[in-house]
Every structure is written in structure tokens, then in C-alpha cells.
Kinemage of the C-alpha trace (Angstrom):
@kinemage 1
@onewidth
@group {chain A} dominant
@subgroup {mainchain}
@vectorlist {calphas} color= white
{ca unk a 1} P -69.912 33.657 -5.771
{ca unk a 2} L -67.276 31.364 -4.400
{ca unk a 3} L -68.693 28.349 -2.594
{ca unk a 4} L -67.845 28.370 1.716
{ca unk a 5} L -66.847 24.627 0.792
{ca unk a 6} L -64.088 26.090 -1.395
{ca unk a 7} L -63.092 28.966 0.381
{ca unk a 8} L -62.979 26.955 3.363
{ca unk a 9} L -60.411 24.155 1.510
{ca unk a 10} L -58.243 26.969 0.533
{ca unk a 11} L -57.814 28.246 4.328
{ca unk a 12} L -57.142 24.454 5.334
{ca unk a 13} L -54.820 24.033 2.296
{ca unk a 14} L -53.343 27.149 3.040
{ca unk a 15} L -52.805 26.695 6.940
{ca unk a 16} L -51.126 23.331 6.570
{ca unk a 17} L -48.504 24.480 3.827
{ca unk a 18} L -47.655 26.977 6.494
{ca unk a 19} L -47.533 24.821 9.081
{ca unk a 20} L -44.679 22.107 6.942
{ca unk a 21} L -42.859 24.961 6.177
{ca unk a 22} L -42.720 26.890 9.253
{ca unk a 23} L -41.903 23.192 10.622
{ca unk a 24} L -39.028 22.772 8.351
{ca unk a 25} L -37.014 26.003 9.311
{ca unk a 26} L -37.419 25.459 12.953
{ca unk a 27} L -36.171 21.535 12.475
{ca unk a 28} L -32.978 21.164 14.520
{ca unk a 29} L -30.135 19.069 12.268
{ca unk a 30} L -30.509 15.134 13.749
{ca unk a 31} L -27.501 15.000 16.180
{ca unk a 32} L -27.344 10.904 14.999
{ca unk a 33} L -26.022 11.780 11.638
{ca unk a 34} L -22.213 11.728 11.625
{ca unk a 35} L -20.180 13.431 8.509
{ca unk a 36} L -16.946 12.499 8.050
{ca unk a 37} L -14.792 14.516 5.980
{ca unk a 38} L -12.053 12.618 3.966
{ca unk a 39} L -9.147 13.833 1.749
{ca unk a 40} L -8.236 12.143 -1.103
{ca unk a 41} L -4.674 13.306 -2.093
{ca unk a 42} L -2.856 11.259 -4.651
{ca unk a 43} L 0.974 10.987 -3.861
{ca unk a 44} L 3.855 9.515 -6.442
{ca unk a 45} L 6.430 7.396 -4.689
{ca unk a 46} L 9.793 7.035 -6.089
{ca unk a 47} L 10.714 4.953 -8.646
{ca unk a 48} L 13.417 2.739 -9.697
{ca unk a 49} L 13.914 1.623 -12.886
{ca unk a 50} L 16.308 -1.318 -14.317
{ca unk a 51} L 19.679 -1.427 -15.566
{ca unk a 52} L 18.836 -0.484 -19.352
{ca unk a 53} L 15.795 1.792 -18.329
{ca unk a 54} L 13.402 -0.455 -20.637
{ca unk a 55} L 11.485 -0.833 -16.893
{ca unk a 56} L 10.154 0.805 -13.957
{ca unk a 57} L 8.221 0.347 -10.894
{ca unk a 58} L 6.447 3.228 -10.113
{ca unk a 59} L 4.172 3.188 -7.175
{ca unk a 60} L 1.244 5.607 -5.422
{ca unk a 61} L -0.104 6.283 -2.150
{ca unk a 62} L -3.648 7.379 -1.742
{ca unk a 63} L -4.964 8.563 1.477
{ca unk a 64} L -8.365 8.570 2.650
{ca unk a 65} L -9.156 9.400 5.985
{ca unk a 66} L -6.768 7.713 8.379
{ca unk a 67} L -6.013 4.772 5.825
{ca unk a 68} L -3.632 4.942 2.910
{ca unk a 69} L -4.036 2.605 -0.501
{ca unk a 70} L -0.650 1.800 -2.421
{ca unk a 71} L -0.223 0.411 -5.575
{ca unk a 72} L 2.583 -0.750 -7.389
{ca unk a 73} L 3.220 -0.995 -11.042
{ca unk a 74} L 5.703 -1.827 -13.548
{ca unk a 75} L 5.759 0.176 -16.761
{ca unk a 76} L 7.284 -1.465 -19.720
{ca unk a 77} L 8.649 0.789 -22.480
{ca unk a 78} L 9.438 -1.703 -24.858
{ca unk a 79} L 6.312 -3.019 -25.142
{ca unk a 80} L 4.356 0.035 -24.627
{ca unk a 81} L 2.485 -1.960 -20.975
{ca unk a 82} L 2.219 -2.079 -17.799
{ca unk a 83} L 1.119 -4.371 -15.320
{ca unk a 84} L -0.299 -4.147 -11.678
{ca unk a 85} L 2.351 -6.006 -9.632
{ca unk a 86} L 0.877 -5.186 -6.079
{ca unk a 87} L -2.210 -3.373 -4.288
{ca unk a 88} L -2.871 -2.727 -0.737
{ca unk a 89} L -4.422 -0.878 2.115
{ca unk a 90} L -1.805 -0.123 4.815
{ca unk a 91} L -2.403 -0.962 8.690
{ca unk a 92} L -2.083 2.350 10.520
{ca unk a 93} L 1.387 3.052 10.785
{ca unk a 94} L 2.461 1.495 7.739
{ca unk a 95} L 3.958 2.382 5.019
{ca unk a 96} L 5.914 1.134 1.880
{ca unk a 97} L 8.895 2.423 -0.739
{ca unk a 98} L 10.687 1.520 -3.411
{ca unk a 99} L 14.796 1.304 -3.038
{ca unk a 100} L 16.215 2.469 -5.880
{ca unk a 101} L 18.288 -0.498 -6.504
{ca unk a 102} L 14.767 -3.251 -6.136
{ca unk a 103} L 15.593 -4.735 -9.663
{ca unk a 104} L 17.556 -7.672 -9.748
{ca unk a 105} L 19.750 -7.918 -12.402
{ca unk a 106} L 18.421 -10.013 -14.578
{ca unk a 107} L 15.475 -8.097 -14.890
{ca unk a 108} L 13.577 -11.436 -12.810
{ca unk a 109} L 12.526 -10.165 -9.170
{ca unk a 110} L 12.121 -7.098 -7.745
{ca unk a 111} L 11.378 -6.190 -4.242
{ca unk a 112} L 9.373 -3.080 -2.409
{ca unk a 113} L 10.214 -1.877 1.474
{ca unk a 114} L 7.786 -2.143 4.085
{ca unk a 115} L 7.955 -0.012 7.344
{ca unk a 116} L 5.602 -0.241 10.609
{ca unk a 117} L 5.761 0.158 14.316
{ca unk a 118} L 7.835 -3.604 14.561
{ca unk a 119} L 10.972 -2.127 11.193
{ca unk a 120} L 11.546 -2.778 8.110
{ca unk a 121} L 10.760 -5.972 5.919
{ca unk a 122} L 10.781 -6.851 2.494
{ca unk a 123} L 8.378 -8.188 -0.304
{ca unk a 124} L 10.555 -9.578 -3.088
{ca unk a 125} L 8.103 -10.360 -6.268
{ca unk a 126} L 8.723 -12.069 -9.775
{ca unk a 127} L 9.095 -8.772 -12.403
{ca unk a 128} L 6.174 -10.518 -14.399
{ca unk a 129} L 3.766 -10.561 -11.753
{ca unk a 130} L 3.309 -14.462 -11.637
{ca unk a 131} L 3.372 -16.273 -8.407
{ca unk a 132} L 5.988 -18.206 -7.027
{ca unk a 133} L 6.272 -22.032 -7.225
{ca unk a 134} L 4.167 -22.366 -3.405
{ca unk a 135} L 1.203 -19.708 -4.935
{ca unk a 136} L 2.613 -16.888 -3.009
{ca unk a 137} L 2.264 -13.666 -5.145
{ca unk a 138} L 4.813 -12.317 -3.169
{ca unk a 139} L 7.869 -13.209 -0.591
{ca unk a 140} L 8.104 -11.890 3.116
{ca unk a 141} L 11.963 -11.793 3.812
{ca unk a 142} L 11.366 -11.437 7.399
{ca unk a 143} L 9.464 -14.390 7.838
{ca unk a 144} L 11.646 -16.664 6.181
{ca unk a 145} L 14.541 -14.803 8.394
{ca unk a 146} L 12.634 -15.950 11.406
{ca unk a 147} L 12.405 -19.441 10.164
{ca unk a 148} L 16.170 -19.450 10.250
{ca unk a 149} L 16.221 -19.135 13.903
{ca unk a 150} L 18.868 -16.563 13.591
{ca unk a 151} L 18.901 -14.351 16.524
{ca unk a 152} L 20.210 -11.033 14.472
{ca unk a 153} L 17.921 -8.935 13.584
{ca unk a 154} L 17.492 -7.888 9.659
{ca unk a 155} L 18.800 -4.261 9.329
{ca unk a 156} L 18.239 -3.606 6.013
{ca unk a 157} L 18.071 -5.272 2.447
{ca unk a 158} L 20.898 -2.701 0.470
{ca unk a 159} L 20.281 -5.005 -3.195
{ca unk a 160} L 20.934 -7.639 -5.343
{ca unk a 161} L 24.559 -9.401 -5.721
{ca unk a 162} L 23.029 -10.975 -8.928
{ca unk a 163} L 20.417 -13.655 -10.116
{ca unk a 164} L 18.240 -14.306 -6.980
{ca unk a 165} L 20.597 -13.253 -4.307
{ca unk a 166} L 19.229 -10.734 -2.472
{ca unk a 167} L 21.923 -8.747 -0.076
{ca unk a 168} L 20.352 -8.625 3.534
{ca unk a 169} L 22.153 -6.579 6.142
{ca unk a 170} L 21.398 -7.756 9.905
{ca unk a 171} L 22.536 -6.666 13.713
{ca unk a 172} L 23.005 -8.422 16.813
{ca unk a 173} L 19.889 -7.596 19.533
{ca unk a 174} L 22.370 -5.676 21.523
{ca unk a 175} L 23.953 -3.513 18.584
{ca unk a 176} L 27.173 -5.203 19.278
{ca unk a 177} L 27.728 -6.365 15.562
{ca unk a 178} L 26.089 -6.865 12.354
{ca unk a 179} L 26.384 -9.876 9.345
{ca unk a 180} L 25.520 -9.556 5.754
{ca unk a 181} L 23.529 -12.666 4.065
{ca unk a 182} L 21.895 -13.467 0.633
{ca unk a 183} L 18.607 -14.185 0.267
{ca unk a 184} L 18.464 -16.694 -2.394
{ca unk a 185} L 14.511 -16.619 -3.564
{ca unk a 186} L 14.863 -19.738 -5.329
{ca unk a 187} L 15.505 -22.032 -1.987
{ca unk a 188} L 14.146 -19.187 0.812
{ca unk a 189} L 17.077 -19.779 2.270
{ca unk a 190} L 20.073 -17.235 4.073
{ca unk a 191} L 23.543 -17.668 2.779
{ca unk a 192} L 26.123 -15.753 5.373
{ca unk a 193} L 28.512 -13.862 3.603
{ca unk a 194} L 31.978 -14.214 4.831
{ca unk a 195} L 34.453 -11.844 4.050
């Protein structure tokens, strides 16, 4: 005959496994917790590749959420490499491209395109990913333009004119004009362009 001690531990056994269980389905999901669905989409950027096709910068956007990662790299075909030349996470409302002309032609700089809610600027970068002579790992064309104390505004960079001469297209504030200048990345310097 089965003890009343054990028959009794079964009921109370048996009673509070009902009870957690009946708890559980009735529990109401904890307003506190916050999901946050992302998408992760991988996106190829144009590329632009030198003058004898030996190499290419190729770069990527990744977005997740409301921020977006680039990365830029230059592929090397003779030498079967490449090489991580630039990584970011945008601001919101920024974004970045590669002209198809951002090799110089000596195969020695290249530059990307940024665009945000102020225009357009430029990052010009050695091709073998070094830094420059100050430690910079990359130039800002609009901030040296603003050094210059030049009241035009920088419209657009359209490419090299050779070596380290990079061709920068500007406007007057009140559209009534526009100038051409080279960049010259080994002084920082603007070089007007008469012609």
C-alpha cells in the first residue's frame, strides 16, 4: 500500500508543476524588451580601375539599421593582392563613390567622393595605403580649400592633369562664375588654372 506521505508529495509535486506551467502561458511578453530588426544588405559600388587595368578600387556599402559601413579596397592583379585602403561608418546622410577617373596617372594617389547634407568633398589617398608625410592616412580637399581663404566654393574634383595635380572645379557663392585649380598633394596647396 502506498504510504499518505508519498501520495501526498505526488499531489504537491503535481499541483506546483501545474501551477509554473499554467503561469507560463498566461505570462504577458515584458513591454521593456525592445527588438530591433536590422537588414544587412551588402551593396558593390563602382569601380575604377587604372590606366593599364593591373588595378582597381573596388568599394562596398553595408547597411545596418539606419547606419551604412563602406570599405574601400584596391585589388592588384599583378601581384595576385589586395589591400584595405579605407573603412568607415557613414554619419546619417552620408555617403561615398568612386569617380571613375580617381587614379592618378602614375598609378601614386587615388581619391574617393564624399557626399552629405553640407556637398561634395574629396579624400585623396597614396595607392599603397601608407600615410602621408604629416601621418594623415588620408587628405580632405575641402579643408585645405578652406585654408586658402578662397571664397568659391569647390564644385567638383573632374581628375588628375598628371603626377599629383588633382583638377578641382569651383563656383562663385552667387553662381555667377566658376575657376578650375590643381590640387597639388605634395604642397596642399591650389594652383588656379588660367586659360
Amino acid at each position: 500500500m502506498v504510504s499518505k506521505k508519498v501520495v501526498g508529495l505526488a499531489l504537491v509535486v503535481t499541483l506546483t508543476a501545474f501551477y509554473l506551467y499554467s503561469a507560463k502561458i498566461n505570462q504577458k511578453p515584458n513591454p521593456s524588451v525592445v527588438v530591433e530588426a536590422t537588414e544587412v544588405s551588402p551593396t558593390r559600388l563602382d569601380e575604377a580601375t587604372n590606366s593599364d587595368g593591373s588595378l582597381k578600387l573596388v568599394g562596398e556599402r553595408v547597411i545596418t539599421g539606419e547606419r551604412a559601413r563602406y570599405s574601400f579596397k584596391i585589388f592588384d592583379s599583378q601581384k595576385n593582392s589586395s589591400l584595405l585602403l579605407f573603412d568607415t561608418v557613414a554619419d546619417p546622410g552620408q555617403t561615398f563613390v568612386i569617380p571613375f577617373n580617381s587614379w592618378s596617372s602614375d598609378n601614386k594617389y587615388l581619391f574617393i567622393q564624399k557626399n552629405d547634407l553640407n556637398g561634395k568633398d574629396y579624400y585623396v589617398f597614396k595607392a599603397d595605403g601608407g600615410l602621408f608625410d604629416d601621418g594623415k592616412k588620408f587628405l580632405e580637399v575641402g579643408e585645405y580649400w578652406k585654408q586658402s581663404k578662397n571664397m568659391d566654393v569647390i564644385d567638383h574634383v573632374s581628375g588628375w592633369a598628371g603626377g599629383d595635380l588633382l583638377v578641382t572645379y569651383t563656383t562663385r557663392p552667387d553662381s555667377t562664375g566658376s575657376s578650375a585649380y590643381w590640387f597639388v598633394v605634395g604642397s596642399r596647396k591650389f594652383m588656379q588654372v588660367r586659360e
